[in-house]
C-alpha positions as semicolon CSV with decimal commas, in nm:
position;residue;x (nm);y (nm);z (nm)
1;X;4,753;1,986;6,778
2;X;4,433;2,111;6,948
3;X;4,149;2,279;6,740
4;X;4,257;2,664;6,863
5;X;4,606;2,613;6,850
6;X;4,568;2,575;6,506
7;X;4,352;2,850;6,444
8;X;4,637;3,022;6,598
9;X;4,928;2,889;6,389
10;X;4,713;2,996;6,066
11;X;4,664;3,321;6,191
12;X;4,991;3,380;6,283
13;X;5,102;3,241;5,936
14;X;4,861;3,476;5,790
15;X;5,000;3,761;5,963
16;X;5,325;3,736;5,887
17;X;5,269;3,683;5,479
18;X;5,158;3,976;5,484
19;X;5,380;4,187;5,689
20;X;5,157;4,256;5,982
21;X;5,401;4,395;6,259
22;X;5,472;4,343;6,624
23;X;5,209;3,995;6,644
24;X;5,166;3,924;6,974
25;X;5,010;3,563;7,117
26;X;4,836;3,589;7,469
27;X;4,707;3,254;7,619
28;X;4,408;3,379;7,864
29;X;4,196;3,053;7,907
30;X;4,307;3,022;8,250
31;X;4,218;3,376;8,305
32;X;3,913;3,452;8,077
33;X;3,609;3,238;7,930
34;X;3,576;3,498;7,673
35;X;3,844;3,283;7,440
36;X;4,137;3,082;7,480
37;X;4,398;3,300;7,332
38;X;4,424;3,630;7,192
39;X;4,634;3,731;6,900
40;X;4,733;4,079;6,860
41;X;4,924;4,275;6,545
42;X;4,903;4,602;6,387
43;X;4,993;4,748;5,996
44;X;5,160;5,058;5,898
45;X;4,820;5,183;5,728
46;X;4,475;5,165;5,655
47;X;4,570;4,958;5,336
48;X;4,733;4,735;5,541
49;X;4,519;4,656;5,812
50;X;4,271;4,531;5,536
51;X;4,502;4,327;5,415
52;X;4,590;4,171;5,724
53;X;4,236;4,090;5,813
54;X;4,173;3,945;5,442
55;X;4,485;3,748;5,480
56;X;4,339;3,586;5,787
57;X;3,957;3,541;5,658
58;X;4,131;3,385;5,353
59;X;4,345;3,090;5,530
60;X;4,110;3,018;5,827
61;X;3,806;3,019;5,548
62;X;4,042;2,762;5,347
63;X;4,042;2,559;5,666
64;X;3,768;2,557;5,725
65;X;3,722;2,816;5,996
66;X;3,451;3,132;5,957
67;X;3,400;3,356;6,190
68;X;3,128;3,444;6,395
69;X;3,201;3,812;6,398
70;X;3,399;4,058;6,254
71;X;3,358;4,453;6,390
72;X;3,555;4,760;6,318
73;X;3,610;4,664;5,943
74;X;3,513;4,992;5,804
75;X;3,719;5,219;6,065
76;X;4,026;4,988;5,981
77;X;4,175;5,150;6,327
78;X;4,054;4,819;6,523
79;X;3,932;4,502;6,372
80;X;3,828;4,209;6,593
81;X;3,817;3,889;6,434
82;X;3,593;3,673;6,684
83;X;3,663;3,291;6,610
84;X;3,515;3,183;6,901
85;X;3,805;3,034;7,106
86;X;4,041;3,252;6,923
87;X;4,010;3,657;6,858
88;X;4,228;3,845;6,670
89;X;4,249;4,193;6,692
90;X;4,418;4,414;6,401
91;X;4,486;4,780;6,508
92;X;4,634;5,061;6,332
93;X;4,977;5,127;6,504
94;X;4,814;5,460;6,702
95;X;4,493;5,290;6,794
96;X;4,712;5,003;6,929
97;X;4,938;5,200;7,163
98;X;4,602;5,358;7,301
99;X;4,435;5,064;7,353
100;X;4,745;4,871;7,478
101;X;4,552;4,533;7,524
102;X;4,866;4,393;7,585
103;X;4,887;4,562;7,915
104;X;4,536;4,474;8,027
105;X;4,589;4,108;7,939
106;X;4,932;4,083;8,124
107;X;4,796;3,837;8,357
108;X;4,817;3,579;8,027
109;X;5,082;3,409;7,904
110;X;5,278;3,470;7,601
111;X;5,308;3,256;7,326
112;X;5,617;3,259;7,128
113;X;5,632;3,195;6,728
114;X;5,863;2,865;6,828
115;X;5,582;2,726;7,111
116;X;5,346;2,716;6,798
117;X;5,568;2,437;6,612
118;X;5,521;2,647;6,309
């Protein structure tokens, strides 16, 4: 398995422990050089959200992945996780349905929880 489809599988993984809902996987690196996939979920609160991103910090970090950003921690309404070939973003379920990267990445292809071999 390649380096960011693993990063991917642990995120996802990471995700889900904690309950994050709706997690979406967009491939875009035949459409974008800003990453190779996106991976998009949202909590039910503030609480959450920080969970969700400390979930993913905690498994990639245990892998040996760190990332080389993190913004929007202390708004907990959007939190990108930059991991180089792999961003995660973490909304809050309003800030989500605004934002609606999902639409503006449509162009990418999504990844289903089975295409991961988790």
């Amino acid at each position: 398995m390649d380096n960011s489809k693993n990063m991917v599988k642990l995120v996802f993984e990471a995700l889900e422990e904690k309950k994050g809902e709706d997690i979406q996987i967009i491939e875009i690196k035949d459409i974008s050089i800003i990453a190779d996939y996106f991976i998009i979920a949202n909590g039910a609160n503030a609480l959450q959200v920080d969970a969700l991103v400390d979930s993913v910090k905690d498994k990639l970090g245990r892998n040996g992945y760190e990332p080389l950003r993190v913004e929007g921690v202390k708004s907990a309404s959007w939190i990108l996780m930059d991991y180089g070939d792999v961003v995660v973003h973490i909304f809050s379920k309003e800030d989500r349905l605004f934002y609606n990267l999902e639409r503006i990445w449509r162009d990418g292809k999504t990844i289903t929880k089975d295409q991961l071999e988790i």
